[in-house]
C-alpha positions as CSV (number, residue, x, y, z in Angstrom):
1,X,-6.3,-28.8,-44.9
2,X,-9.2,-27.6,-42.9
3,X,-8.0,-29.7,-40.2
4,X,-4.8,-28.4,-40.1
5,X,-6.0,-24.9,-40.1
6,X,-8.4,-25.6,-36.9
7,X,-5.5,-27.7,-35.1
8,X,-2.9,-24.2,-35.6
9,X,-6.0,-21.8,-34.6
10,X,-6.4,-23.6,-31.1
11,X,-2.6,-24.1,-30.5
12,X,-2.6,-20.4,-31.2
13,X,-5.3,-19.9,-28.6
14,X,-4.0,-21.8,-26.3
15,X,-0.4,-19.9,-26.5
16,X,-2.5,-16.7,-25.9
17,X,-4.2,-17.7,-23.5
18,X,-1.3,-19.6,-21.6
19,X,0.9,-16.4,-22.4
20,X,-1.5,-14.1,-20.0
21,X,-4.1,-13.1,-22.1
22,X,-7.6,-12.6,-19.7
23,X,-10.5,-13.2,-20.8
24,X,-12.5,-11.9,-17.5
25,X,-11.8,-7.7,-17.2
26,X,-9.5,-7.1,-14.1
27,X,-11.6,-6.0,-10.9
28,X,-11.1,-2.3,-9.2
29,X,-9.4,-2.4,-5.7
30,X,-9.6,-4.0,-2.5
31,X,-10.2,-2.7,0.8
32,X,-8.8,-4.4,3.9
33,X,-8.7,-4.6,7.1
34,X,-8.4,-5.7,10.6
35,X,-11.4,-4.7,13.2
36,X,-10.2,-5.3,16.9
37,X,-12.1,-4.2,20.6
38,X,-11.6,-1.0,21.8
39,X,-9.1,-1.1,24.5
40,X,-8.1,-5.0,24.8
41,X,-7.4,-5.1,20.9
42,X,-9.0,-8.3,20.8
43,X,-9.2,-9.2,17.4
44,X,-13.7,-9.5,16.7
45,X,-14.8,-12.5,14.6
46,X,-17.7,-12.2,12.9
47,X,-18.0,-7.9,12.3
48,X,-19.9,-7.4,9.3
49,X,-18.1,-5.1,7.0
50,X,-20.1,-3.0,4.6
51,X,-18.4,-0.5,1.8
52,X,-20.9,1.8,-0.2
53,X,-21.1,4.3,-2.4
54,X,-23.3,7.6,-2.6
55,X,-25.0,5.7,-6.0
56,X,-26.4,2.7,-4.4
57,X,-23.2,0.2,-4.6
58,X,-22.8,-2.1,-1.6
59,X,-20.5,-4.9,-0.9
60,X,-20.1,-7.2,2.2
61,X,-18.5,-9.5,3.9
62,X,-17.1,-10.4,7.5
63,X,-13.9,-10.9,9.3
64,X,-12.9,-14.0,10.4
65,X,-11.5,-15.2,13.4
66,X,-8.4,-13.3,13.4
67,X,-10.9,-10.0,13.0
68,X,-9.3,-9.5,9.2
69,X,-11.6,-8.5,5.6
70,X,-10.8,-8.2,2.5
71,X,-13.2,-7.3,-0.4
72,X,-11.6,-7.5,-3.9
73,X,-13.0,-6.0,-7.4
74,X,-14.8,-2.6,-6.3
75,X,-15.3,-0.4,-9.0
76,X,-13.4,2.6,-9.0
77,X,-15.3,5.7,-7.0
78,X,-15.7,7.2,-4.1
79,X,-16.7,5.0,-0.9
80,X,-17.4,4.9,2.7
81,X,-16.6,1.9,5.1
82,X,-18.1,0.5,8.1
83,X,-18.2,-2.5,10.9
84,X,-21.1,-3.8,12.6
85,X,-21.2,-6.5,15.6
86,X,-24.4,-6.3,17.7
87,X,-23.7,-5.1,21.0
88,X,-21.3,-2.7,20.0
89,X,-21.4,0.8,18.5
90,X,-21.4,1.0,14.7
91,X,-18.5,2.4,13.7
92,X,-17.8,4.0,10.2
93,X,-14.7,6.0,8.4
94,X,-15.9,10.0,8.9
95,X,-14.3,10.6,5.2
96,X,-15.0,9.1,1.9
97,X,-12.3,6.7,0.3
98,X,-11.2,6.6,-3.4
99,X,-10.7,3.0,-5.1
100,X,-8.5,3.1,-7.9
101,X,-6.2,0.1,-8.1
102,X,-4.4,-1.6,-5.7
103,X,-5.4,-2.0,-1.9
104,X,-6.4,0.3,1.2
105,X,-6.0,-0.3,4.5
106,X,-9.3,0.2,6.6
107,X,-9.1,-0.9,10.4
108,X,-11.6,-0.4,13.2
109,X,-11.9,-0.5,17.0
110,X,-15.5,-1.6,18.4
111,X,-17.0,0.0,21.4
112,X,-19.9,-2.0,23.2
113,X,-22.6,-0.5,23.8
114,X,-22.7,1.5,27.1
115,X,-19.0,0.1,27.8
116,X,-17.7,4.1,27.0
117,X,-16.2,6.0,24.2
């Protein structure tokens, strides 16, 4: 009997689970983005991509060689965005972003360093 019970608790389970059920809490947002040279849109490998919040938060990550990011599971709240390759100016949105759900669109141009504005 006790068998049984056990064998119909794990099929059960294993329909929930198999049905959708999570057992990890969903993420926040994403942010995303392409980062490209200013003026020859050449696409910059290798820009280190920082979002942060006012209360400490900070996530990274760079772009690869197309120049795309993509950072996945921020918390909702308020947060800024920047790219950094050396030799070129940093470059960071002049407003605030909100993260909810679902994905923004974040892309930047890259001036080097005494090329101009």
């Amino acid at each position: 009997m006790k068998k049984k019970l056990f064998l119909k608790t794990i099929i059960i389970v294993g329909m929930l689970l198999a049905s959708g059920c999570k057992i990890t809490p969903s993420g926040g947002g994403t942010v995303f983005g392409k980062v490209v040279q200013y003026g020859s849109r050449k696409p910059m490998a290798n820009t280190q991509i920082t979002v942060y919040s006012a209360e400490g938060l900070r996530l990274n990550t760079t772009t690869d060689n197309s120049g795309n990011y993509s950072i996945a599971n921020i918390p909702p709240g308020s947060y800024k965005v920047r790219a950094y390759l050396q030799g070129y100016h940093l470059n960071e949105i002049g407003e605030e972003i909100y993260i909810e759900k679902g994905k923004k669109k974040v892309d930047f141009e890259l001036v080097i360093v005494g090329g101009g504005t």
